[in-house]
Steps between C-alpha positions, in 0.01 A plus 500: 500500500417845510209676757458091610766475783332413845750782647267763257191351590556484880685789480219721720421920509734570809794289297414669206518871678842449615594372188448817339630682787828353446441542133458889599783499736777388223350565082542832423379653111817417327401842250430725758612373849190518696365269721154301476168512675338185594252584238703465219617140585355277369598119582458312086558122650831309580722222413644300785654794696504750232192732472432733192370800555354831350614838637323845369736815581272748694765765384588479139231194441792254347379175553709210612474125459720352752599149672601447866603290682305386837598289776282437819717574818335381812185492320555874327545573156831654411554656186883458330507743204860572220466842455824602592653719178162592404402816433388704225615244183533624172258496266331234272693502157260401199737186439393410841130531399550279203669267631263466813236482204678232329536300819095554578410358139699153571426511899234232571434542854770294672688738728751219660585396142508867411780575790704194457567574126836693451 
């Protein structure tokens, strides 16, 4: 369940910091390009090894909700990220907004069930 994995919970400051160092080392703004202070990660919880998180653009301000993935090699985090043939993307179309609308009206909370549907 989400924020109540014993890997979050145990999961302590000097973890955490290299976390978002890794974070910093590979997510760059996919509007602008640039890269990412610690200060604007910000670590929202995690699912097994997949960790949401919030980035703020110190540049152009864009933010970002993202997943990674994180794997503990000899006790470090490691941070696997897809963001290979990103870039600037182009922009939200007002059928898009509607029908991201549509889906929020009928969405009851259940992200697994959410995914799995086709």
């Amino acid at each position: 369940m989400f924020f109540e994995s014993s890997f979050f919970n145990n999961f302590d400051q000097k973890k955490k910091a290299e976390l978002i160092r890794n974070i910093q080392s590979l997510m760059r703004c996919p509007n602008c390009g640039a890269s990412y202070n610690a200060s604007d990660i910000s670590l929202l919880g995690q699912i097994d090894s997949v960790w949401v998180v919030h980035l703020d653009c110190p540049k152009c301000n864009a933010p970002v909700l993202s997943t990674v993935i994180v794997q503990e090699k000899e006790g470090r985090p490691t941070v696997s990220s897809r963001t290979k043939g990103w870039g600037k993307q182009s922009k939200i179309t007002s059928d898009e907004v509607l029908d991201f609308h549509q889906f929020l009206e009928k969405f009851d909370g259940d992200f697994e069930k959410a995914i799995n549907e086709d």
